[in-house]
C-alpha angles and dihedrals in degrees: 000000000000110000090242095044137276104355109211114191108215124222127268129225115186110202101191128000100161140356085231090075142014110245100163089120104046116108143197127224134186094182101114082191095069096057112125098219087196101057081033091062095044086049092056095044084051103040111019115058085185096051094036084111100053124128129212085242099059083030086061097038085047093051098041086055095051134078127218107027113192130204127190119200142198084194104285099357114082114231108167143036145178133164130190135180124197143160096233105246118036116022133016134172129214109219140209097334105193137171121182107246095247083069113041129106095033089092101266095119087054085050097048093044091050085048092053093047089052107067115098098244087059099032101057098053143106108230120005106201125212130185109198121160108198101009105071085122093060094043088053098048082054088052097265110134126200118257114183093174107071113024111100121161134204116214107208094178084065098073146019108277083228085063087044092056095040084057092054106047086054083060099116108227128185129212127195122214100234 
């Protein structure tokens, strides 16, 4: 929950993004509760070659845990999405940003990006992360810079979490009688 109360993202209507194409009726939307996990799912396996695999079960438990959840609509088709989490004051990461490639290149992934920034469990913190594998030229245009020197990264689905579990407790730590 929002600090301040119940924060309900209102909806966005661009009413031009580009001459190219006529966006009047495309429309943001920040109600998790109105993804169609569906359309959501089709739009990953077109758009996204490192979501291609998602279910609609991992898709449901990923969007329940993020906030906000952005949608993007040509009337009823779904055409964007990005998702963040955050903990409100120091770090925050922008998730899975896609626009379906009919509609790329006329401003709607900036849009989506400085949506996602907006919202007052993104905009108040310190650092927003963002992992992107082909698009740093976009993220820079929006104000992201690289950063090669802090960002590691654990891959659970590499190992047994019993593994897992065995590597950590021959950790040697040290604790000190105060």
């Amino acid at each position: 929950m929002h600090p301040k109360g119940n924060f309900n993202f209102p909806l966005i209507v661009i009413q031009e993004v580009s001459t190219a194409m006529d966006c009047s009726h495309i429309q943001f939307c920040g109600d998790k509760s109105k993804v169609d996990f569906p359309q959501l799912q089709r739009l990953f396996a077109k758009t996204a070659f490192w979501a291609r695999e998602r279910n609609i079960d991992e898709l449901q438990i990923a969007i329940a845990n993020s906030n906000p959840v952005v949608t993007v609509w040509d009337k009823q088709r779904l055409i964007g999405f990005a998702r963040a989490t955050s903990d409100g004051i120091y770090r925050a990461g922008i998730w899975d940003v896609i626009i379906d490639p009919d509609y790329q290149g006329v401003g709607l992934g900036r849009k989506l990006v400085q949506t996602v920034l907006s919202h007052p469990l993104v905009s108040k913190v310190e650092r927003v992360y963002l992992t992107t594998t082909h698009q740093q030229s976009f993220y820079e245009r929006i104000g992201f810079q690289q950063n090669e020197t802090t960002t590691m990264v654990l891959y659970n689905n590499s190992e047994s979490s019993e593994d897992l579990a065995r590597r950590i407790k021959e950790i040697p730590v040290a604790i000190d009688n105060w």
